[in-house]
C-alpha positions in Angstrom: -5.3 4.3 7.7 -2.5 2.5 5.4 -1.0 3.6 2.7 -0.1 1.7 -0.4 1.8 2.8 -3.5 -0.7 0.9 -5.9 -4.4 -0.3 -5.5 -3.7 -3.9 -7.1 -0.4 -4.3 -5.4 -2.5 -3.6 -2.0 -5.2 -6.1 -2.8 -3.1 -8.9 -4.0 -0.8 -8.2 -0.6 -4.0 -8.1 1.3 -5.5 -10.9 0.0 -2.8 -13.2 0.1 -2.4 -12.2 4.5 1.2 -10.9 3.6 0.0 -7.2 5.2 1.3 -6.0 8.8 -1.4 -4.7 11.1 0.2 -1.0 11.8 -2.1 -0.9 15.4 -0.4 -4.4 16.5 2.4 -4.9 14.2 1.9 -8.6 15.1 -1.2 -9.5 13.3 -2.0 -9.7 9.6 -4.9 -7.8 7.7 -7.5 -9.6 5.7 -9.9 -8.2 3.7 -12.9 -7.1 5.2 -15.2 -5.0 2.4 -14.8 -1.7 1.1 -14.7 2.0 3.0 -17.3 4.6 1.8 -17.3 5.5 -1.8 -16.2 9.2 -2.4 -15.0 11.3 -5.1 -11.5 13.0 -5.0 -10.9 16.5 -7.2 -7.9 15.3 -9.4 -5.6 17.8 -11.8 -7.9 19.7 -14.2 -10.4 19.1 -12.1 -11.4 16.2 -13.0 -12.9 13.9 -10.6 -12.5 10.3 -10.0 -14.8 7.9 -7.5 -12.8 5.8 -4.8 -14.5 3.0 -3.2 -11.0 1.6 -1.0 -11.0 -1.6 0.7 -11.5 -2.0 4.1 -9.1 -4.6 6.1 -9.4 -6.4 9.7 -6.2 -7.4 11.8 -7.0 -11.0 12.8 -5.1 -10.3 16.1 -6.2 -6.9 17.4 -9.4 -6.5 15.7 -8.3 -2.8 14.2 -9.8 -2.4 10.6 -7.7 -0.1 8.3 -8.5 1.4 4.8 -6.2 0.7 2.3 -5.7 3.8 0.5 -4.0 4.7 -3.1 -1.5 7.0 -2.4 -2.8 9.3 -4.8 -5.2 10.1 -1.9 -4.8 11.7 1.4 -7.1 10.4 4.2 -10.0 13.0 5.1 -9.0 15.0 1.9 -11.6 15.8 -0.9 -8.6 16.7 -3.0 -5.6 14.3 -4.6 -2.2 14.2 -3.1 -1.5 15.8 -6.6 -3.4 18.6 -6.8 -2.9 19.9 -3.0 0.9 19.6 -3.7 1.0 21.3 -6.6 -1.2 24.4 -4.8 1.8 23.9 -1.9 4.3 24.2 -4.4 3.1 27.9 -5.9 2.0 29.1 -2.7 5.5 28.5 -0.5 7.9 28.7 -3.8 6.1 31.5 -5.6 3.9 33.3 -3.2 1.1 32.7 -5.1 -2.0 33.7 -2.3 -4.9 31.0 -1.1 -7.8 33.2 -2.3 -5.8 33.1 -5.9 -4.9 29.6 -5.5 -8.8 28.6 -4.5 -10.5 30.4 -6.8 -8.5 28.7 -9.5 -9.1 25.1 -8.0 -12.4 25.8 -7.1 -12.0 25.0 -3.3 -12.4 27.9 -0.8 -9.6 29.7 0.3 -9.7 28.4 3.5 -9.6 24.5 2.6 -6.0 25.8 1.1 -5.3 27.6 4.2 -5.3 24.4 6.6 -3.4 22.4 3.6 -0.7 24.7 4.2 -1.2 25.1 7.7 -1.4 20.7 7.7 2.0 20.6 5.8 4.4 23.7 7.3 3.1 21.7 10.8 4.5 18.5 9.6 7.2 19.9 7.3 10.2 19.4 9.3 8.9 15.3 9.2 8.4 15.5 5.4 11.8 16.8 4.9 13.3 13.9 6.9 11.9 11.2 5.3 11.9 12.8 1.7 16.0 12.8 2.4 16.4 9.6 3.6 14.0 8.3 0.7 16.4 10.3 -1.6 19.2 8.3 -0.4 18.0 5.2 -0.9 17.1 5.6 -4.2 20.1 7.4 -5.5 22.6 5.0 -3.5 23.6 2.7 -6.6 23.2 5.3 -9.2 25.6 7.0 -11.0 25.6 10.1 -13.8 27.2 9.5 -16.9 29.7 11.8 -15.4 30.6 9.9 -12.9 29.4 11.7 -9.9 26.2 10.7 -7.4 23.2 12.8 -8.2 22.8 15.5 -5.5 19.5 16.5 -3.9 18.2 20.0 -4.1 19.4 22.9 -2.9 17.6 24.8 0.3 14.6 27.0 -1.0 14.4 29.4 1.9 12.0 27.4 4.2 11.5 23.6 5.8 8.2 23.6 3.6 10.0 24.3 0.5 12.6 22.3 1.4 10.4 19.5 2.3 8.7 19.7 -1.2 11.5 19.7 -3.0 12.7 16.9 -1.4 9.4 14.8 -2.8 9.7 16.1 -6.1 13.1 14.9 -6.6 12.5 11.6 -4.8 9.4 11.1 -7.2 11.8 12.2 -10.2 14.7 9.3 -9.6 12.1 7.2 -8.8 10.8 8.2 -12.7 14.6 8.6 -13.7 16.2 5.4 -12.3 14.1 3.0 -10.9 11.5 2.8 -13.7 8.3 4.2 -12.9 6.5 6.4 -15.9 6.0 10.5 -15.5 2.2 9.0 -15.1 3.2 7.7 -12.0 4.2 11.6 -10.8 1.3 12.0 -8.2 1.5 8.5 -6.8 4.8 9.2 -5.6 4.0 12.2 -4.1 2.2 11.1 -2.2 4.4 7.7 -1.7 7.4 9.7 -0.7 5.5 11.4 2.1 2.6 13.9 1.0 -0.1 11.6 1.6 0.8 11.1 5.1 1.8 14.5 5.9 -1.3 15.8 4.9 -3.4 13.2 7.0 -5.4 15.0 9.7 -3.5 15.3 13.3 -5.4 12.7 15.9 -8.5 13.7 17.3 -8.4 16.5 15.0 
């Protein structure tokens, strides 16, 4: 699977040979079709259709789908709306059964999104700080001092979500994406990923 920030951004890179195989790291991906169509469960529960292209290293032979990163891989659900669920369940204590019956997924699907992210939590934290860092390195507050990340939460999974929101904020803040933007880089700053089944599982 591979990751992009943006769809269009993806194809153009794609299309143009200027994407890295991630199997060789040698080779370059072309395009080769489209992954099976599916429908992802986005906020409100709306639901939108994803049809991602499907790319071939011309070295190795791995194919790869290029994924939003609004989306997980394997996930039914939006990098969005699993995060926010994350969010209410390790910062509130809001339980799964509440927390499914209100997105109208079974408990248990919320159950292994947890049980995906606390497994993967101390990862997420790591790169959500060093992604902080980069994007706050050349800014400055109008009172002079370097915005500071936020504060610990009481656990790594709360920590490690934290950490995503406030990269996705000064990328928002700073670096000029819109507040529309919000569940692409979530899922850009390390949800998407984290949330990716473990191999062979």
């Amino acid at each position: 699977m591979l990751l992009c920030t943006d769809a269009e951004t993806a194809s153009a890179a794609l299309a143009s040979g200027e994407l890295a195989c991630p199997s060789c790291h040698a080779g370059r991906l072309r395009p080769w079709g489209h992954g099976r169509e599916r429908e992802i469960r986005m906020a409100g529960g709306r639901r939108q259709r994803l049809r991602p292209r499907r790319s071939r290293c011309r070295l190795c032979g791995a194919t790869h789908i290029l994924l939003p990163s609004w989306a997980a891989p394997r996930r039914a659900d939006a990098v969005g709306v699993i995060a926010r669920a994350a969010a209410l369940s390790v910062l509130h204590g809001t339980g799964s059964a509440r927390l499914g019956a209100e997105l109208g997924v079974p408990a248990a699907t919320v159950r292994g999104w947890l049980r995906r992210l606390r497994a993967r939590a101390a990862w997420l934290l790591q790169e959500a700080t060093a992604g902080f860092g980069f994007l706050v390195a050349i800014i400055e507050t109008p009172d002079g001092r370097d915005p500071c990340p936020p504060g610990p939460t009481g656990s790594v999974l709360g920590d490690a979500l934290a950490a995503v929101a406030a990269c996705a904020h000064a990328a928002i803040r700073w670096h000029g994406r819109a507040d529309a933007d919000l569940d692409v880089l979530l899922g850009r700053f390390g949800l998407a990923a984290a949330l990716a089944p473990a191999p062979g599982g």
